[in-house]
C-alpha positions as CSV (number, residue, x, y, z in Angstrom):
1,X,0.0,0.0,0.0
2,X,1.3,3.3,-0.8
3,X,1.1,6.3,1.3
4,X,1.7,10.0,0.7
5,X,5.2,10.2,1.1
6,X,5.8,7.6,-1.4
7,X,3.4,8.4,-4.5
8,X,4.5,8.9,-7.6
9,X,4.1,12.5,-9.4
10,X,2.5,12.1,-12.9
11,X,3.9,14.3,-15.3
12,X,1.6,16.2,-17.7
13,X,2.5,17.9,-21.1
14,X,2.1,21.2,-21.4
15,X,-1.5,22.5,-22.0
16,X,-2.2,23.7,-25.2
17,X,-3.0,27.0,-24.5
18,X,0.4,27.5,-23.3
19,X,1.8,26.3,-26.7
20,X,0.6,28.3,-28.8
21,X,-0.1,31.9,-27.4
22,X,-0.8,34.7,-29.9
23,X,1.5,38.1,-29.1
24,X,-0.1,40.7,-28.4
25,X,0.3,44.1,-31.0
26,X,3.7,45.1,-28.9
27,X,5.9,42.3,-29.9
28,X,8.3,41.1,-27.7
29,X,11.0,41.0,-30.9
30,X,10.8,44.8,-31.3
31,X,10.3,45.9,-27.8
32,X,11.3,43.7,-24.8
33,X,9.6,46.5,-22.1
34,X,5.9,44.9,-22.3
35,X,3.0,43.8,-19.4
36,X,3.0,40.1,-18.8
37,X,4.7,37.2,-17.3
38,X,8.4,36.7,-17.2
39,X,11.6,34.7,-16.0
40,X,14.6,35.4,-14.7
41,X,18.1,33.4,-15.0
42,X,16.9,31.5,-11.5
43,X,13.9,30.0,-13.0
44,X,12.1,32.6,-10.8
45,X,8.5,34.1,-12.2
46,X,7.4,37.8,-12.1
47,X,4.4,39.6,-13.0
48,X,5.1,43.0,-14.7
49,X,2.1,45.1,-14.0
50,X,3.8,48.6,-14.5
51,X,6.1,49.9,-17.2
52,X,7.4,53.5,-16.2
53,X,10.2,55.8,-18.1
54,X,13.2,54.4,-16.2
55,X,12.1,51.7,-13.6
56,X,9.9,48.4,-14.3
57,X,7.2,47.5,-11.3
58,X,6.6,44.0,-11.0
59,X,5.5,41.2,-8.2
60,X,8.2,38.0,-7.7
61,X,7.0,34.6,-7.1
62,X,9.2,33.5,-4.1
63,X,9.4,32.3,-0.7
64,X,6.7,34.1,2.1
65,X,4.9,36.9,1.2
66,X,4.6,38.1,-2.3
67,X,5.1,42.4,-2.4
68,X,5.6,44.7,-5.2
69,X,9.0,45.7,-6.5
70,X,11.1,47.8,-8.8
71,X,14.1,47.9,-10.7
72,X,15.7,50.0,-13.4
73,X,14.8,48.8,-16.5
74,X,18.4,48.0,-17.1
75,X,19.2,46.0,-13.9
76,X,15.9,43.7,-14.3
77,X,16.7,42.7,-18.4
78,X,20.5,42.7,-18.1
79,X,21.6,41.7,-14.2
80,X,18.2,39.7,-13.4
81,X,17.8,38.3,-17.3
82,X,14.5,38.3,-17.2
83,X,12.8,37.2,-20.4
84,X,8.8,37.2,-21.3
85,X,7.3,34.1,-21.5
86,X,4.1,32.9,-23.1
87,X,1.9,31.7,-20.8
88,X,-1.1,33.2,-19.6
89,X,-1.4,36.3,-17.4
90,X,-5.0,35.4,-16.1
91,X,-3.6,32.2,-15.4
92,X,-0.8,33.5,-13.7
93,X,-2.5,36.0,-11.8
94,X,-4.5,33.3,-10.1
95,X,-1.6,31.1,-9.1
96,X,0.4,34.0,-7.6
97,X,-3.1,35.5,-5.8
98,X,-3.5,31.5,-4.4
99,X,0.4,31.8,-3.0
100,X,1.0,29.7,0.0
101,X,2.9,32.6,1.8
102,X,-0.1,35.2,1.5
103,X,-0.1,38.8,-0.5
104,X,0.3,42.1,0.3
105,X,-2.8,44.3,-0.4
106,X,-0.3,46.4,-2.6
107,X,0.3,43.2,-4.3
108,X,-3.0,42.1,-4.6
109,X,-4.4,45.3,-6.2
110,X,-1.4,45.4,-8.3
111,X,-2.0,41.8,-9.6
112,X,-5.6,42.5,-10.4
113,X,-4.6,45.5,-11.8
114,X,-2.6,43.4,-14.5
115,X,-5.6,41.7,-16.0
116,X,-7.8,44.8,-16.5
């Protein structure tokens, strides 16, 4: 008889929607500085739910509570390596909102404020 500890984990394939996402009118090609869902050199997720002239506002997936953060533009494409990925935001949303650690209330409105 198996127990918890000693189940097996089933891997899945990827769902289809997160094959084959259509790119929104701002290309990532032609300009990297774009709303959305990226990853960083660590394998670390981040919502980016504010593009300003110089810094980029964004909330990180990680350990405990999930706040809001930013970095100049430059620091979080060429120190971080972040890089947008296609999967999708509503999706995402809901996974960071459901976070283990909790949310800030800055983070929360600032997640929701992503999807609008």
């Amino acid at each position: 008889m198996r127990t918890k500890s000693t189940r097996r984990v089933k891997r899945r394939r990827p769902r289809a929607e997160q094959l084959q996402l259509p790119f929104e009118e701002t290309d990532i090609r032609h300009n990297k500085k774009v709303r959305g869902v990226y990853r960083d050199k660590n394998a670390r997720h981040a919502i980016v739910y504010k593009i300003g002239k110089i810094k980029i506002s964004f909330v990180e997936m990680k350990k405990g509570r999930l706040a809001t953060r930013s970095l100049p533009d430059v620091k979080f494409f060429n120190v971080r390596k972040f890089e947008r990925i296609e999967y999708p935001l509503e999706r995402a949303v809901e996974n960071f909102l459901r976070h283990g650690g909790g949310v800030s209330g800055a983070a929360r409105r600032a997640l929701l404020s992503a999807v609008k």
